[in-house]
N, C-alpha and C positions, 0 to 999 in steps of 0.2 A: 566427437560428442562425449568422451572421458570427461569433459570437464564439467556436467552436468551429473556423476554418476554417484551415488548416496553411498557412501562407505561405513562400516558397521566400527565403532570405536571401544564403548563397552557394552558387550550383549547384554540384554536385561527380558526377563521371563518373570510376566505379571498377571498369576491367574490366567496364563494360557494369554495373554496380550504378549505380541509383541512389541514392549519397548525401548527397545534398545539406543543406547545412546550415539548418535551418528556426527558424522560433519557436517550435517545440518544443523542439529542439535546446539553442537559446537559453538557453530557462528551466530547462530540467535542467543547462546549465552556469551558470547565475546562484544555481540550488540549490544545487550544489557547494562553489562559491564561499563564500554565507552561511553554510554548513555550519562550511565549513573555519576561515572566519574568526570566529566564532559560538567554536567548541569551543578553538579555538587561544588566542584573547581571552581566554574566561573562565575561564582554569586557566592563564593565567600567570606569576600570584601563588603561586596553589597556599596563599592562606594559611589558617591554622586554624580562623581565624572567616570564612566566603567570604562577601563581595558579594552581591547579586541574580545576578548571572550566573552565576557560580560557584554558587550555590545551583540553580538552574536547570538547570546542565551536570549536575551532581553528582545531582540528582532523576531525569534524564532516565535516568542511565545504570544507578540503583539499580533505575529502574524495572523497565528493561526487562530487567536481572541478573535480579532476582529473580521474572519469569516465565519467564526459562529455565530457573532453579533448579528453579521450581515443576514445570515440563511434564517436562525435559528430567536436570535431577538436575544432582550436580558435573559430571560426565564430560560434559554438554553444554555447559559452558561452553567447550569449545573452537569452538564455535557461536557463541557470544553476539558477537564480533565483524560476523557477517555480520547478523546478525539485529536488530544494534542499527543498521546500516546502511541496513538496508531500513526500517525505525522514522523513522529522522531523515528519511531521503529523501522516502518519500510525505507525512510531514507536512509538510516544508518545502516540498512541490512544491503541495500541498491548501492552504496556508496562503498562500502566492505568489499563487495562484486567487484567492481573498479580495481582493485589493488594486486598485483601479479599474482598466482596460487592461491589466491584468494576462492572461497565457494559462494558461488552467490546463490542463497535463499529462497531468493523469491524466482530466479526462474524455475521453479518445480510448481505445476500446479494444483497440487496438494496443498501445499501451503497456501497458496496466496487465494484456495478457494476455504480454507482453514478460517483468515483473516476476514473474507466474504461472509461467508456464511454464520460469523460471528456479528457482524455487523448485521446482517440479515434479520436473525431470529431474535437480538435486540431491539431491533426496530419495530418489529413485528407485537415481541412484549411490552413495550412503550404505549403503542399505539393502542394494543385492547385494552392496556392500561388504562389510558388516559380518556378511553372515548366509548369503550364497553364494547358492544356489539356492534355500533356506530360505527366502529372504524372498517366496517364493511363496507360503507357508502364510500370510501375510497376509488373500490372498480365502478360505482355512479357515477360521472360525470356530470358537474351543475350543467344541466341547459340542452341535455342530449335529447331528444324526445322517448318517450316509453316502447314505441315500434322498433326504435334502434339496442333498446340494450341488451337483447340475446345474443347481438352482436359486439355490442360494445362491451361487456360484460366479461365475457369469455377472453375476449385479446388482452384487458387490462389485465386480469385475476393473470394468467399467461407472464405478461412481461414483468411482474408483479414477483412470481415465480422463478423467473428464470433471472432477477437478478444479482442472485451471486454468480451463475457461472458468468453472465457480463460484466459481473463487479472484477471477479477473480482473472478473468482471460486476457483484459485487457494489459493489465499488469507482471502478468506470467512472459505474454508473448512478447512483450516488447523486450523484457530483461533477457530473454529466451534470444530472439531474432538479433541483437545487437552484441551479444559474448559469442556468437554463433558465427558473426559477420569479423570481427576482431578475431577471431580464429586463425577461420579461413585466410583471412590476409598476412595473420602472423605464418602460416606456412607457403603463402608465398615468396615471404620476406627470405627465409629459411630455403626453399628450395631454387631460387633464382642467384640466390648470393648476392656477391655485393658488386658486381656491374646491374644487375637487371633486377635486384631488390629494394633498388630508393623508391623507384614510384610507391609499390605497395606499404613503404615506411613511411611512405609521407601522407597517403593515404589514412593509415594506423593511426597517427599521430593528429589527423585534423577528426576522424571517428570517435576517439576517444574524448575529444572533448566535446563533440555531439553527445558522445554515451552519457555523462557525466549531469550533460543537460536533463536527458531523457531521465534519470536515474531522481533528477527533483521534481521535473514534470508529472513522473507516474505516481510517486508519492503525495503530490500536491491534487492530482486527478482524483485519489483513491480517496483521501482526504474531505474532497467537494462533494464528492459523490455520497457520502457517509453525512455530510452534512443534510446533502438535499430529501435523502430517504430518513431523516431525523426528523427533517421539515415536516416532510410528510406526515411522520405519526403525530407530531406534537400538533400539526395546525388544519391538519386534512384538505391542504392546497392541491389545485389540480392543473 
């Protein structure tokens, strides 16, 4: 489990905070970085027939358009900014993961209850935003009867609440459970040698590109899920 373990790179003492700069730290600014460099690169040209890169910028950003479109309508595209952000981010940071010696990010769940509970309490201000006190009728349900809502009231306000740690966990443990699982079979590889370490090499090698899946999936998941709780406050669907 070393490979999960937060290493301290330059101390930093901030009015008694601890902020010190880590290899986590690190790698969310080495993300940045690729990001920037990555998006800036491949729309340079801007030309008519694009590159692979270009073609790739260009895919990335239709994509993630047109599930704002879909969840959130025109009027949420003044969203799609943030939300194309949080898109590139966790996957560049899940895809980072992947790379030998690499730290990966997001299995700590800190962070990726960080990234939750950001999403959360935006939603949250959108919503008394947009709809005042109204956006209490949220835990109402259209069509429940009046006898039912001490009961239906309470579970909603509940799941309601507890959706960052479901935002965040989902994301945390699969990055978590799958570098965990690549481990372990890399010291198979290692302690069997090489009559009785092919299987677990071959093993390794069909998991990794499982991981690699998973590593778009969670980001694509975390993604939807920021979209649908966006829904929520702009349109009070139930």
């Amino acid at each position: 489990m070393e490979q999960f373990e937060i290493e301290r790179i330059i101390p930093l003492d901030i009015f008694g905070i601890d902020a010190t700069f880590t290899n986590a730290s690190l790698f969310m600014v080495i993300a940045v970085a690729l990001i920037s460099g990555f998006l800036i690169f491949s729309i340079r040209r801007r030309a008519l027939v694009p590159d692979r890169l270009q073609s790739v910028a260009e895919l990335s950003y239709e994509y993630i358009a047109n599930m704002v479109r879909e969840n959130l309508g025109e009027e949420g595209m003044k969203f799609f900014p943030w939300v194309f952000t949080i898109f590139v981010f966790i996957l560049t940071l899940n895809l980072i993961g992947m790379v030998p010696g690499a730290f990966t990010v997001t299995s700590h769940i800190i962070v990726t209850f960080a990234f939750a509970a950001m999403v959360w309490i935006a939603v949250t201000l959108i919503g008394f935003a947009r709809h005042g006190i109204g956006y209490l009728k949220l835990f109402m349900p259209d069509g429940v009867p009046w006898w039912l809502l001490p009961i239906i009231v309470p579970i909603e306000l509940l799941s309601y609440l507890i959706r960052p740690v479901s935002h965040s966990v989902r994301l945390f443990a699969n990055m978590m459970a799958g570098h965990t699982m690549l481990k372990v079979f890399g010291g198979f590889v290692v302690g069997l040698g090489v009559l009785g370490g092919w299987a677990p090499l071959a093993f390794m090698v069909a998991f990794t590109g499982l991981e690699i899946v998973v590593a778009f999936l969670q980001a694509l998941i975390f993604t939807v899920l920021t979209c649908i709780y966006l829904n929520d406050a702009l349109h009070m669907h139930h």
